[in-house]
C-alpha positions in Angstrom: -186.0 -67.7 -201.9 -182.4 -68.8 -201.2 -179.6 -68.1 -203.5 -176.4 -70.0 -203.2 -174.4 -66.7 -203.4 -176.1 -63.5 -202.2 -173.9 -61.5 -205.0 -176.0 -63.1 -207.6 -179.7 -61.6 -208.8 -182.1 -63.2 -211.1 -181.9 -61.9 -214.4 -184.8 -59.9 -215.9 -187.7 -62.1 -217.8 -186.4 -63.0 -220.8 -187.4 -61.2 -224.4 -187.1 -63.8 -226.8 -190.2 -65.4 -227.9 -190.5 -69.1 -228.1 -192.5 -72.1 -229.0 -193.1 -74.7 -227.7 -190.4 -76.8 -229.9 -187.7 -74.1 -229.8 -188.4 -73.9 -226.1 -187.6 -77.1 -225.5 -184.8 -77.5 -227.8 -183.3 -74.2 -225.9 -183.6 -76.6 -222.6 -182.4 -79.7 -224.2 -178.6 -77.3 -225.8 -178.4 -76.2 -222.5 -178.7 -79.1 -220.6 -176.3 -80.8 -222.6 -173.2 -77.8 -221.3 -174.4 -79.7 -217.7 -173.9 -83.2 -218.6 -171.4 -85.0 -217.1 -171.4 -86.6 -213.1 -168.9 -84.3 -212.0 -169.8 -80.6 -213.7 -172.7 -79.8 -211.4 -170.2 -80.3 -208.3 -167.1 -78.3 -210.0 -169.6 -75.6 -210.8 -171.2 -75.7 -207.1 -167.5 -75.5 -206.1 -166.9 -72.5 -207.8 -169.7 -70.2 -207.5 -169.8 -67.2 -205.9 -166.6 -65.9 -207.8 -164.4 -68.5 -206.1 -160.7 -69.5 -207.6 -159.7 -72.8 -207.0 -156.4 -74.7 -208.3 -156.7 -78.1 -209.9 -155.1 -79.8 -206.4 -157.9 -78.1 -204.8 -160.8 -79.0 -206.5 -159.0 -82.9 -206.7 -159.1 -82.5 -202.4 -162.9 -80.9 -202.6 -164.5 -83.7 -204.7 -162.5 -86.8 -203.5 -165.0 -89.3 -205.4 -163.8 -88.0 -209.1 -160.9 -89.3 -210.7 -157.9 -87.2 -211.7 -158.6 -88.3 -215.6 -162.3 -87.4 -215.2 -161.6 -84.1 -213.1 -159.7 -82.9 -216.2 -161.9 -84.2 -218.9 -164.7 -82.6 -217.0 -162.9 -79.2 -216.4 -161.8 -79.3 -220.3 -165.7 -79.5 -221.3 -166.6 -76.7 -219.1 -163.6 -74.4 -220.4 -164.5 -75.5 -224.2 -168.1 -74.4 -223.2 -167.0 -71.2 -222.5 -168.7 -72.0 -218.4 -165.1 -72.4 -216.9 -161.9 -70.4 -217.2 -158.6 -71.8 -216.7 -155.4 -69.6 -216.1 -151.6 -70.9 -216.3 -149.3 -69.1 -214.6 -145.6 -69.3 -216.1 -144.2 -71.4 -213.0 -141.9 -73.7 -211.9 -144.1 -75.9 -211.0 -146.7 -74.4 -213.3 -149.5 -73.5 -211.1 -153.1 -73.4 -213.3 -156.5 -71.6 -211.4 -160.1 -72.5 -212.3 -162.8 -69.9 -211.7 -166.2 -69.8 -213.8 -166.7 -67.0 -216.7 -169.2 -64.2 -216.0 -171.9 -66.4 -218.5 -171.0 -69.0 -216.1 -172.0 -67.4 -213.1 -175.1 -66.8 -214.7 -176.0 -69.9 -214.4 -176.0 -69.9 -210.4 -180.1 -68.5 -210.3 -181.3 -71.2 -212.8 -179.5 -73.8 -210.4 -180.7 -72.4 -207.9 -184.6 -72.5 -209.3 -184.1 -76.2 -210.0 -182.8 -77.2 -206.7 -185.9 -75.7 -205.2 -188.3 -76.8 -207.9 -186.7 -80.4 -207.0 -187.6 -79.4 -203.3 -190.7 -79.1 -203.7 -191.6 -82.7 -205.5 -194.6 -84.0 -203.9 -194.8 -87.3 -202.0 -196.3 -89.9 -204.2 -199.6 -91.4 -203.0 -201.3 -94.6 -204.3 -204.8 -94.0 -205.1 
């Protein structure tokens, strides 16, 4: 199986024991820290430990708008996914690099890009 950083494992099987309802409701709070066009490409960005400035992440995802580059980065930090650093500069120079419990989100991307992989062609009967 392929892991988009080789410094990340899969976390042991979970120990919490779920229905069906607060299964899905789980899936459904933490699908909504992803929501957004642009947060599956900052986080992609910056996996693996990676620190990026704001002027770099504006030159890796050309598409997004500045506005919605900072709205987006704002969500993620608020989330607790991203954290932002300003360094007392002149100009003032501010890093992005994701939180440990952001990182930890690398294998379950990583599980749904191959499940997404593996999507059968569809076939009329």
């Amino acid at each position: 199986m392929t892991s988009t950083n080789e410094k990340v494992g899969y976390s042991p099987e979970s120990k919490h024991e779920h229905t069906r309802e607060s299964a899905a409701e789980g899936v459904e709070a933490a699908l909504r820290f992803l929501e957004g066009r642009w947060k599956l490409v900052i986080l992609f960005h910056l996996f693996g430990g990676t620190v990026m400035r704001f002027s770099e992440l504006e030159r890796a995802i050309p598409e997004v708008s500045q506005k919605m580059l900072i709205q987006q980065l704002r969500a993620l930090e608020t989330d607790g996914i991203v954290r932002r650093v300003v360094y007392p500069e002149v100009p003032p120079r501010v890093e992005y690099r994701l939180t440990d419990w952001g990182q930890a989100l690398c294998p379950a991307l990583d599980a749904l890009l191959t499940w997404a992989g593996q999507k059968p062609e569809f076939r009329s009967p």
